[in-house]
C-alpha atoms as a printed R data frame, in Angstrom:
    type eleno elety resid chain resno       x       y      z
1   ATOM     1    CA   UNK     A     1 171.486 124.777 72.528
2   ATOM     2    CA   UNK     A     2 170.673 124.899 69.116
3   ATOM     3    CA   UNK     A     3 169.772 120.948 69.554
4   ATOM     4    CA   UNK     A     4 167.685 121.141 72.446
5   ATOM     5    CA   UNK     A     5 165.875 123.732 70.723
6   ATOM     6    CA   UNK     A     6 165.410 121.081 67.623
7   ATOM     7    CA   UNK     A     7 164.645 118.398 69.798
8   ATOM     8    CA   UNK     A     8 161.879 120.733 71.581
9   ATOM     9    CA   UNK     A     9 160.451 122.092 68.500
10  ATOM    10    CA   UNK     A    10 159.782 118.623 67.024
11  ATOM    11    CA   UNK     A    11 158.744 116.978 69.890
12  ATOM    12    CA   UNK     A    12 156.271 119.511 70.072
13  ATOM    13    CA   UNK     A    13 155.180 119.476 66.415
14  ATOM    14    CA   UNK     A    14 154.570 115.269 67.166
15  ATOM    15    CA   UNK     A    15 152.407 115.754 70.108
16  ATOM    16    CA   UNK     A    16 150.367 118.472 68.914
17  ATOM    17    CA   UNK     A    17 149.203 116.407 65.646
18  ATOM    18    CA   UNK     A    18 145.884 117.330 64.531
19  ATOM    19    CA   UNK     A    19 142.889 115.065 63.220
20  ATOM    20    CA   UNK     A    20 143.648 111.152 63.317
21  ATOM    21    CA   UNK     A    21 143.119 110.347 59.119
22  ATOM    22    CA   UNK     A    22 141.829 106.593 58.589
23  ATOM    23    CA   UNK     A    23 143.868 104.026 60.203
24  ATOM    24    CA   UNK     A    24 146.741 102.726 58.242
25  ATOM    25    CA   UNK     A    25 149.152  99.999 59.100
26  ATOM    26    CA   UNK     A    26 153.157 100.551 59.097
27  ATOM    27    CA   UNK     A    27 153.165  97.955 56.387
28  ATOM    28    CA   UNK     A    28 150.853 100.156 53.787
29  ATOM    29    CA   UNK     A    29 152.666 103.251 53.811
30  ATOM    30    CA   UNK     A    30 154.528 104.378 50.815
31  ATOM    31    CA   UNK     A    31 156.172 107.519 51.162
32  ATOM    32    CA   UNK     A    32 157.552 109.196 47.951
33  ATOM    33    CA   UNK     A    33 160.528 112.440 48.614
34  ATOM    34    CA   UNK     A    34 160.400 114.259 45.592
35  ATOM    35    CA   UNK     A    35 163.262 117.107 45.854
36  ATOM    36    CA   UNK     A    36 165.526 119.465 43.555
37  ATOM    37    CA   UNK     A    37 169.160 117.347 42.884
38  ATOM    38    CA   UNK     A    38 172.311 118.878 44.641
39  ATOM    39    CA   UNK     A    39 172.802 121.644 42.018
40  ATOM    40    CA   UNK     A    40 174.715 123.864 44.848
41  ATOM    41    CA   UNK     A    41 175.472 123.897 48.597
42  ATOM    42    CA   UNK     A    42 171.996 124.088 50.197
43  ATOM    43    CA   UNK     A    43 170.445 121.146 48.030
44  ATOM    44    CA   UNK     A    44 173.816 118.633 48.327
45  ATOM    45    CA   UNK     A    45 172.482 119.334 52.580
46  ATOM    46    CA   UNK     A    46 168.612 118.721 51.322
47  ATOM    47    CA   UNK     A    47 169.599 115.853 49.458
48  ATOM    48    CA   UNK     A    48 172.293 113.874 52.032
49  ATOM    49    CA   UNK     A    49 169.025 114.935 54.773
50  ATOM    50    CA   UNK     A    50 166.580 113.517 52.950
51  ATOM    51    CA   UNK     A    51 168.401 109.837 52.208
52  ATOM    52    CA   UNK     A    52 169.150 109.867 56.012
53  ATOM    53    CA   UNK     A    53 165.230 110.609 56.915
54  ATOM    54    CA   UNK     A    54 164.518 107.182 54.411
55  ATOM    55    CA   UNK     A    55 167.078 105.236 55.934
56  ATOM    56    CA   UNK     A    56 165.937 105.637 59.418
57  ATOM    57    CA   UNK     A    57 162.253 105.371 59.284
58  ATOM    58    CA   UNK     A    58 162.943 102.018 57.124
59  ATOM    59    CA   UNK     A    59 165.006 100.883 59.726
60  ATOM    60    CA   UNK     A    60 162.165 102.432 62.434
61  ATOM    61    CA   UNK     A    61 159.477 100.851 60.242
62  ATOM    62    CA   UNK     A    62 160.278  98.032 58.659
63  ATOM    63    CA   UNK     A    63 157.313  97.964 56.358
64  ATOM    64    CA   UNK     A    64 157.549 101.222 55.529
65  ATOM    65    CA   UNK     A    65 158.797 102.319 51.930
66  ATOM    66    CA   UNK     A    66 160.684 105.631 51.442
67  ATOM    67    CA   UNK     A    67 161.384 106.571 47.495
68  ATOM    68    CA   UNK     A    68 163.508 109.135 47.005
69  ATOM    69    CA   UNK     A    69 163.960 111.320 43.817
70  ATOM    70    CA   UNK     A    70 165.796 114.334 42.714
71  ATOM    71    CA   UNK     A    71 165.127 116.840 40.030
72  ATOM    72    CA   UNK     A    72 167.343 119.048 37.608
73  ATOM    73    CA   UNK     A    73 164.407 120.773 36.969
74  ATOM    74    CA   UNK     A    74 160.594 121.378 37.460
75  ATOM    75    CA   UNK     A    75 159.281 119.966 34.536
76  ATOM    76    CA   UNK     A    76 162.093 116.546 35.627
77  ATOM    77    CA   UNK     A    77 159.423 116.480 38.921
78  ATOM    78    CA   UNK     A    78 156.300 117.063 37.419
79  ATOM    79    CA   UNK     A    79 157.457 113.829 35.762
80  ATOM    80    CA   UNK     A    80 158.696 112.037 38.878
81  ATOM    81    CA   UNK     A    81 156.053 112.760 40.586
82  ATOM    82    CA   UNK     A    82 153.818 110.859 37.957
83  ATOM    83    CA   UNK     A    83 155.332 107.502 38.276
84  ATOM    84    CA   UNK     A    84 155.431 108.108 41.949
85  ATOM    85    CA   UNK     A    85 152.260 107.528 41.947
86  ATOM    86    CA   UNK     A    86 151.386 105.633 38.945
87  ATOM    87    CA   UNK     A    87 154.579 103.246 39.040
88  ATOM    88    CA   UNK     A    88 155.739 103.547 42.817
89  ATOM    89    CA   UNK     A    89 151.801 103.542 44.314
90  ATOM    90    CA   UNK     A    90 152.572 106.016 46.774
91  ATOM    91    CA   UNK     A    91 149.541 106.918 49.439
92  ATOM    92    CA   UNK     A    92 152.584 109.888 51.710
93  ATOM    93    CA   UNK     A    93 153.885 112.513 49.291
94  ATOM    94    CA   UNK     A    94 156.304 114.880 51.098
95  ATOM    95    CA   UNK     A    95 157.614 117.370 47.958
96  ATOM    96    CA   UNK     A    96 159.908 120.093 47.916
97  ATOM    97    CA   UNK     A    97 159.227 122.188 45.230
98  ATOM    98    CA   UNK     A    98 161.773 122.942 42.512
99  ATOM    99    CA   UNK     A    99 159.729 126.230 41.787
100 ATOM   100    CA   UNK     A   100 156.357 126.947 42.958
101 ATOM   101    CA   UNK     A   101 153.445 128.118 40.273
102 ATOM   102    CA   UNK     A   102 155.406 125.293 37.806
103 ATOM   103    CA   UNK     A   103 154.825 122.463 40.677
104 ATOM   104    CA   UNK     A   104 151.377 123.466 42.459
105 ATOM   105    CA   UNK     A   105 149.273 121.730 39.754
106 ATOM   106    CA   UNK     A   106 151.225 118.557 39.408
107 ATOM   107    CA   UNK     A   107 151.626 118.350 43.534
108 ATOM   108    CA   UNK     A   108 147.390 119.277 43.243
109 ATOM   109    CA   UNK     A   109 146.984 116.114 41.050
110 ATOM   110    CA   UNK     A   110 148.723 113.752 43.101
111 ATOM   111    CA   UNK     A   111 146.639 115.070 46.257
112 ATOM   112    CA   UNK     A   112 143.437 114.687 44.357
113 ATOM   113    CA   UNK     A   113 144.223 111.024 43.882
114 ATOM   114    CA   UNK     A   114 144.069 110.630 48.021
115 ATOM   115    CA   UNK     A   115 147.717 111.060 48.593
116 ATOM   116    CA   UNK     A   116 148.636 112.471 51.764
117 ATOM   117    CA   UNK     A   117 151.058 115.885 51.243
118 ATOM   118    CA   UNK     A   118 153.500 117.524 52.980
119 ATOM   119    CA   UNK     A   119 155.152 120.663 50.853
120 ATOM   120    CA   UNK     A   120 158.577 121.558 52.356
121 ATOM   121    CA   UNK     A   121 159.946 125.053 52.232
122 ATOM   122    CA   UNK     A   122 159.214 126.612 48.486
123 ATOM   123    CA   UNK     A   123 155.499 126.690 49.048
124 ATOM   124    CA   UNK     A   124 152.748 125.958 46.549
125 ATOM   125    CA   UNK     A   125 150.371 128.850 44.905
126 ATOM   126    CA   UNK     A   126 147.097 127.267 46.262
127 ATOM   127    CA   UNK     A   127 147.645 125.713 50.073
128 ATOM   128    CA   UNK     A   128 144.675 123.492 49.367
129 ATOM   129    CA   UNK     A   129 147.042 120.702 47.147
130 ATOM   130    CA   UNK     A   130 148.808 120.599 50.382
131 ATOM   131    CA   UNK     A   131 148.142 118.838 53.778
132 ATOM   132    CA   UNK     A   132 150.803 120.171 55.946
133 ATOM   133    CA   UNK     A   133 153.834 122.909 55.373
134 ATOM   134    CA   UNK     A   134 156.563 122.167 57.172
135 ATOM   135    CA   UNK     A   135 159.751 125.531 56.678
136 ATOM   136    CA   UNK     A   136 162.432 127.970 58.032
137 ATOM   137    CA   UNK     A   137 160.937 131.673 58.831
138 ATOM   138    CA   UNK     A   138 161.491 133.258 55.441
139 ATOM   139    CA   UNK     A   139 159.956 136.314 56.394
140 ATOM   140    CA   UNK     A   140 163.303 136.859 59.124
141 ATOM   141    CA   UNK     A   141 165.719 135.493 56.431
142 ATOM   142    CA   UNK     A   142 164.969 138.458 54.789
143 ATOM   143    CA   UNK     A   143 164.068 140.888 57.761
144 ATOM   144    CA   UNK     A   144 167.485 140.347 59.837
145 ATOM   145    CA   UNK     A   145 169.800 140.860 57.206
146 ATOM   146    CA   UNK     A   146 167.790 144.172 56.323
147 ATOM   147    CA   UNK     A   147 168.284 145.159 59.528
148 ATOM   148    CA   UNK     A   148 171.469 143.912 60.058
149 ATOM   149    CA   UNK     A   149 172.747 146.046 56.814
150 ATOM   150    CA   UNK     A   150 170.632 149.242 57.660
151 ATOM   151    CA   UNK     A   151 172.637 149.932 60.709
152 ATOM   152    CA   UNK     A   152 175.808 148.865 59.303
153 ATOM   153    CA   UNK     A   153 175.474 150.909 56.469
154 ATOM   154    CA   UNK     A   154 174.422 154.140 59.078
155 ATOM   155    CA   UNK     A   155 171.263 154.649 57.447
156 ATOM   156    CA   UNK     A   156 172.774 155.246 53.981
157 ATOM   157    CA   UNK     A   157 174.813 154.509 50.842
158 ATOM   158    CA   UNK     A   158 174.113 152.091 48.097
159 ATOM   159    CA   UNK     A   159 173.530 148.331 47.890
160 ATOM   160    CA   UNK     A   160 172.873 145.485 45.456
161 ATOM   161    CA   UNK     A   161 171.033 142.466 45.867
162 ATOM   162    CA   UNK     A   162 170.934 139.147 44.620
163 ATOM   163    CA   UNK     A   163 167.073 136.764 44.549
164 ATOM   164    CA   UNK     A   164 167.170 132.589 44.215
165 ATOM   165    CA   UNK     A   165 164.299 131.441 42.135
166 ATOM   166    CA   UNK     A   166 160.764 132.246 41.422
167 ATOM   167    CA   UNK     A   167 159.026 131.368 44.188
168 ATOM   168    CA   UNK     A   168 156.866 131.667 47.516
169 ATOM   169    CA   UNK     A   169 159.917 131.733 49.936
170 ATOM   170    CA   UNK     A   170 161.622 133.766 47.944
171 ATOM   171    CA   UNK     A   171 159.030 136.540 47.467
172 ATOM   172    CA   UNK     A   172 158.669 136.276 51.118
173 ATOM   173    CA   UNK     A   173 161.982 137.202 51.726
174 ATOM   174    CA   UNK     A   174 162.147 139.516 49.158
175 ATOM   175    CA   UNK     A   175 159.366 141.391 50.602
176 ATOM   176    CA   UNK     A   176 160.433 141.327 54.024
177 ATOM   177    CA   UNK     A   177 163.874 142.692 53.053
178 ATOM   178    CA   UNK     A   178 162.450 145.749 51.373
179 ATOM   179    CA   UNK     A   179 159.443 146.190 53.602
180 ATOM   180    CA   UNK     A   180 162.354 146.814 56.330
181 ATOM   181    CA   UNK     A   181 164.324 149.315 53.584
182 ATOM   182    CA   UNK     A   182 161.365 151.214 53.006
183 ATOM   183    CA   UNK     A   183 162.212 152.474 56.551
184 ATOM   184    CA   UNK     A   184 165.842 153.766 54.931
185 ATOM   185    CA   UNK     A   185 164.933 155.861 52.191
186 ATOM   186    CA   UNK     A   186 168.570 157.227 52.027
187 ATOM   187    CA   UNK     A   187 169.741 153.453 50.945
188 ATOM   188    CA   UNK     A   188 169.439 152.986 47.610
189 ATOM   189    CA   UNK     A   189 168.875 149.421 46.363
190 ATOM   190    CA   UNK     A   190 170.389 149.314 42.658
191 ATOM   191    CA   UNK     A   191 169.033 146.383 41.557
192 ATOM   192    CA   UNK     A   192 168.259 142.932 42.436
193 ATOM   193    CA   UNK     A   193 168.359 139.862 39.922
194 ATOM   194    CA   UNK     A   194 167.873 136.251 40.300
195 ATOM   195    CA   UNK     A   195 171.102 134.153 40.403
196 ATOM   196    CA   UNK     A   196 168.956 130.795 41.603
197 ATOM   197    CA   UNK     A   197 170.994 129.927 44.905
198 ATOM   198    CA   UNK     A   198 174.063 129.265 42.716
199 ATOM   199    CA   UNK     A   199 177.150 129.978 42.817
200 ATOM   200    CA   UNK     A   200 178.419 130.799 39.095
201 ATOM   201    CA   UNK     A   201 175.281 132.270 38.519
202 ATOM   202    CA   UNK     A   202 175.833 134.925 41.381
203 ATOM   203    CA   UNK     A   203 179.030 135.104 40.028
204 ATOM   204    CA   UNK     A   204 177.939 136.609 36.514
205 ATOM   205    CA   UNK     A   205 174.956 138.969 38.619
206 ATOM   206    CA   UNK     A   206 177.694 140.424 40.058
207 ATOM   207    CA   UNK     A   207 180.060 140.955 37.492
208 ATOM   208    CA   UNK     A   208 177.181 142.940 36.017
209 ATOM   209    CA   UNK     A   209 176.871 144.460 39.005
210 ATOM   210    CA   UNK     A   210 180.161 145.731 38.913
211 ATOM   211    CA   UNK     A   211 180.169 146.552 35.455
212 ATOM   212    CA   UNK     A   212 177.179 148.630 36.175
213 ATOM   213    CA   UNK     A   213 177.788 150.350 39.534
214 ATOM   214    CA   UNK     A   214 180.747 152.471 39.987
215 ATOM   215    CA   UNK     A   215 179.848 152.422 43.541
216 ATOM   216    CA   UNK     A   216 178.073 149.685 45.900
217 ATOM   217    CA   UNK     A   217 179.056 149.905 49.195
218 ATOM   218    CA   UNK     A   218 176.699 146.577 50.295
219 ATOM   219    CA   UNK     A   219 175.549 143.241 48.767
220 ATOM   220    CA   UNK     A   220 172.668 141.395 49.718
221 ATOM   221    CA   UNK     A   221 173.276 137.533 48.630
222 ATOM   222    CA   UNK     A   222 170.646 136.181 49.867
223 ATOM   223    CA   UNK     A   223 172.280 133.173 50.404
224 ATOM   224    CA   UNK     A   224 175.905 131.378 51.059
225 ATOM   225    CA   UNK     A   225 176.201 129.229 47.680
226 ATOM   226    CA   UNK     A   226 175.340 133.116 46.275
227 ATOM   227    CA   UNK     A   227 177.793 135.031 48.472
228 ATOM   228    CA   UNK     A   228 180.640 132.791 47.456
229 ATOM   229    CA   UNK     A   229 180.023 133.503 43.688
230 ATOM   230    CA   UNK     A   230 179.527 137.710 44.518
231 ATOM   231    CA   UNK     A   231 182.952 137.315 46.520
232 ATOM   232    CA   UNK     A   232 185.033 135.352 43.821
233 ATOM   233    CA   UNK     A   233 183.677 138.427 41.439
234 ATOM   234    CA   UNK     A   234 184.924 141.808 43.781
235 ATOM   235    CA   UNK     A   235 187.803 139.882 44.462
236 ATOM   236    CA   UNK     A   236 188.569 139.443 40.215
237 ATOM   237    CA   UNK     A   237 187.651 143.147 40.268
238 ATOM   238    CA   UNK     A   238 189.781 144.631 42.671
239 ATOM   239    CA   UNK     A   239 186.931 146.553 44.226
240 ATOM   240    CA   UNK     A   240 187.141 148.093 47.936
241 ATOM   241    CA   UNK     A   241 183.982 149.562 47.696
242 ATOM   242    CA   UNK     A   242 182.295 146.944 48.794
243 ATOM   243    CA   UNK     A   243 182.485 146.670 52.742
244 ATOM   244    CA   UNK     A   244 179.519 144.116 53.546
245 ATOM   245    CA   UNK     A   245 178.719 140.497 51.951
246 ATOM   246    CA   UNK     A   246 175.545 139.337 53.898
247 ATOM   247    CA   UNK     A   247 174.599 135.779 52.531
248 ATOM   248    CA   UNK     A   248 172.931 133.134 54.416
249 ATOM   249    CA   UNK     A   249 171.629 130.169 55.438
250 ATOM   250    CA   UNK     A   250 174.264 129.166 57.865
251 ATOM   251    CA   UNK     A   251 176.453 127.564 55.392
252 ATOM   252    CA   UNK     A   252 179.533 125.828 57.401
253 ATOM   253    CA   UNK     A   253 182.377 127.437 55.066
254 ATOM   254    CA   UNK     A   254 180.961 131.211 56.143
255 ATOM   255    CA   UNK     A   255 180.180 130.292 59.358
256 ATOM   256    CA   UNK     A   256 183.871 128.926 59.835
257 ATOM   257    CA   UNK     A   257 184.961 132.697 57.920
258 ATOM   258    CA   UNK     A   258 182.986 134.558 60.580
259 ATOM   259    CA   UNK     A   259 184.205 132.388 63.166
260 ATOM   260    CA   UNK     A   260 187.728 133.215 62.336
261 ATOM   261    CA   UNK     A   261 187.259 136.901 61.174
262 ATOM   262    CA   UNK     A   262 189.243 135.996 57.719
263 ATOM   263    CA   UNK     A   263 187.224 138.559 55.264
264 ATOM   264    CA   UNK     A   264 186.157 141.810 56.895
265 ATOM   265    CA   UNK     A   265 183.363 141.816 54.482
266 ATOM   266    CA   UNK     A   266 181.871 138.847 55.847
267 ATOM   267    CA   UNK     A   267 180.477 140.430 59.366
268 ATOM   268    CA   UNK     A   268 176.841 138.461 59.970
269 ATOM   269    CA   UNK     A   269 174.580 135.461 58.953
270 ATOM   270    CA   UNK     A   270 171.083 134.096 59.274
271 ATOM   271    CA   UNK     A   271 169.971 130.552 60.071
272 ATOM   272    CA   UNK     A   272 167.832 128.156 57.675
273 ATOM   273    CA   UNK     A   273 169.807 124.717 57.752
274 ATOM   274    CA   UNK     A   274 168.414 122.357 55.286
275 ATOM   275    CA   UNK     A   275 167.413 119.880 58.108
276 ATOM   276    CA   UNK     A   276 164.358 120.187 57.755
277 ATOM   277    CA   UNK     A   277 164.251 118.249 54.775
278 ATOM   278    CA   UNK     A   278 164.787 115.072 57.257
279 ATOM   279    CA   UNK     A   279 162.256 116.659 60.229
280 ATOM   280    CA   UNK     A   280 159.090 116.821 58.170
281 ATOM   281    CA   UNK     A   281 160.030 113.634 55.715
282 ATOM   282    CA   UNK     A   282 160.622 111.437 59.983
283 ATOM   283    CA   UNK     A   283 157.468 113.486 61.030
284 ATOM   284    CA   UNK     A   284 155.360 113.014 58.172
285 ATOM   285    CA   UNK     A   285 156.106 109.051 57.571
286 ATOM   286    CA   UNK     A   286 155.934 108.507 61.844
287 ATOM   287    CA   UNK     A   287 152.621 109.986 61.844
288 ATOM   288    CA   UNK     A   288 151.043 108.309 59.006
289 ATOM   289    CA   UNK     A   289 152.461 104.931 60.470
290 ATOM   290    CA   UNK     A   290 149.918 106.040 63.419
291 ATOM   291    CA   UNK     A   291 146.939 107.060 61.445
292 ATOM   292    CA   UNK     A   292 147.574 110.756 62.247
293 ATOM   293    CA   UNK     A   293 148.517 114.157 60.240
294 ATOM   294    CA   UNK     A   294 150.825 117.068 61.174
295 ATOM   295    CA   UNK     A   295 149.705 120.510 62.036
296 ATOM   296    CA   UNK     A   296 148.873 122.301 58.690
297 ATOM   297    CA   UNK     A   297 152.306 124.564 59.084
298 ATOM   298    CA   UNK     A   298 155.131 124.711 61.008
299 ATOM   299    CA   UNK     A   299 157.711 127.173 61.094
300 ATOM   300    CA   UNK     A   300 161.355 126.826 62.131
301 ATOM   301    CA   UNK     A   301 162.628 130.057 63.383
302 ATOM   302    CA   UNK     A   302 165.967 131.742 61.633
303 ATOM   303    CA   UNK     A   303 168.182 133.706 64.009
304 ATOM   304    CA   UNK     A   304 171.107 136.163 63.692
305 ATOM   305    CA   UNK     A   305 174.225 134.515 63.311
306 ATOM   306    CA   UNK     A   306 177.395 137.094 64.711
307 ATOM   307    CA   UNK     A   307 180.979 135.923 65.313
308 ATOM   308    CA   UNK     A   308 179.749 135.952 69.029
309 ATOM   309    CA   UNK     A   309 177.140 132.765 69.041
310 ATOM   310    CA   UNK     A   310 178.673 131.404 65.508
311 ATOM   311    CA   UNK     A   311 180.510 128.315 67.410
312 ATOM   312    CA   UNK     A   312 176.231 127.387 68.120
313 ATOM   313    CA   UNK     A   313 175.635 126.983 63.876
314 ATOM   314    CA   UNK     A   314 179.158 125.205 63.077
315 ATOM   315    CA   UNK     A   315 178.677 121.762 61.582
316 ATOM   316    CA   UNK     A   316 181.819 120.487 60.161
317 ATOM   317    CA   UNK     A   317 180.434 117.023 59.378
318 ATOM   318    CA   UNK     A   318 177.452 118.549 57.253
319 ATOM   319    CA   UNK     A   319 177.548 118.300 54.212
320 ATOM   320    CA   UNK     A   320 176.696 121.978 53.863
């Protein structure tokens, strides 16, 4: 189902392509992937995605050149993106950001040069160094856990939560998460720190967390690489306080622990797979091989994940 759904979306997302840009032959187009390196869970998937997009739209497009390059860091990309285009020559840019203020003018630059840009998933602070936006609904990854945890939590009692990095999709979440808490004034969020999507940094949030809080009856991670990390540290504690771990992203590991009900704690998940690293780098190099541009954003819906439909989000094979 979840497939068919894929398949739908993207077909859709091909035929509704906007404005033709100037003709360009297969042959001419130089596609650069500029992406954070596989620090934890969710960039090892963006990472093994992204080297499957190159290798079938060079074996699609046989003059077509797909560079790949990970980053440990922004400043690492600011850099790569340079010889991307002074070195590599590239005319197709399709960038994830590693964080979003540090990357929007050094993505801006490369798009004032003529290069054709599609930003994937951490968004920039000014749209216009960006041609198309191609990302999961982070705006529900942080409104169905909210309400997910409201009603388990009755209404009430005390929770922690943990952020990723500084940027667009993360404020978005951020904001939908609370906007929906507002709504429960008689849950009290503690605090909420960035542990950047990782899983020993979650790990030392929450041991501060625990130090902290005598009591925490729910955690917001934000994230699956995250939730391991907060689980490794109640589990060091001893802690059965703590009746709810709501991470995220659909990581295979939970999903196979709500699958099999092993940890009570672990009750719900949201969808964001990292696929659509490969969707919009395919999409984005097929329609410049035609002389054509994506819509200017497209959104791939997230979805509650429950031990009832959690067979639907199992991928064994991924990588994450």
């Amino acid at each position: 189902m979840k497939s068919a759904f894929r398949k739908l979306a993207l077909g859709a997302l091909v035929l509704t392509s906007l404005a033709a840009l100037p003709a360009m032959a297969q042959s001419n187009v130089v596609l650069g992937v500029a992406i954070p390196a596989a620090t934890h869970g969710f960039t090892g998937g963006i990472v093994f995605w992204a080297n499957q997009a190159k290798k079938d739209l060079e074996k699609a497009h046989p003059g077509m050149k797909v560079i790949v390059k990970t980053a440990a860091n922004a400043a690492e990309q600011a850099n790569q993106l340079q010889d991307l285009l002074a070195v590599s020559k590239i005319n197709t840019l399709v960038v994830f950001p590693f964080e979003s203020a540090a990357l929007t003018k050094p993505v801006a630059e490369v798009h004032n040069k003529g290069v054709y840009v599609t930003v994937v998933d951490r968004g920039l602070t000014d749209t216009s160094a960006q041609d198309a936006y191609v990302s999961g609904d982070n705006t529900a990854f942080g409104k169905i856990p909210a309400e997910y945890l409201a009603k388990a939590m009755n209404g009430k009692g005390n929770l922690v939560a943990l952020r990723g990095i500084a940027t667009t999709l993360d404020n978005e979440r951020w904001d939908a998460f609370t906007g929906v808490m507002k709504n429960y004034p008689d849950i009290k969020i503690l605090d909420a720190k960035y542990a950047n999507w990782n899983r020993d940094d979650a790990f030392k949030v929450m041991q501060d967390y625990l130090t902290r809080f005598k009591e925490i009856d729910a955690v917001w991670a934000a994230d699956d690489d995250m939730a391991v990390g907060v689980l490794k540290a109640i589990d060091q504690s001893k802690r059965k306080d703590i009746k709810i771990v709501f991470g995220g992203a659909g990581a295979k590991g939970m999903i196979k622990t709500l699958m099999d009900g092993k940890d009570p704690r672990i009750q719900a998940n949201v969808s964001y797979s990292p696929k659509f690293m490969y969707d919009a780098i395919k999409l984005t190099g097929e329609a410049r091989a035609k002389g054509e541009k994506l819509p200017a954003t497209y959104i791939i819906p997230s979805v509650l994940i429950t031990r009832e439909n959690a067979k639907q989000f199992y991928f064994p094979d991924s990588p994450f």
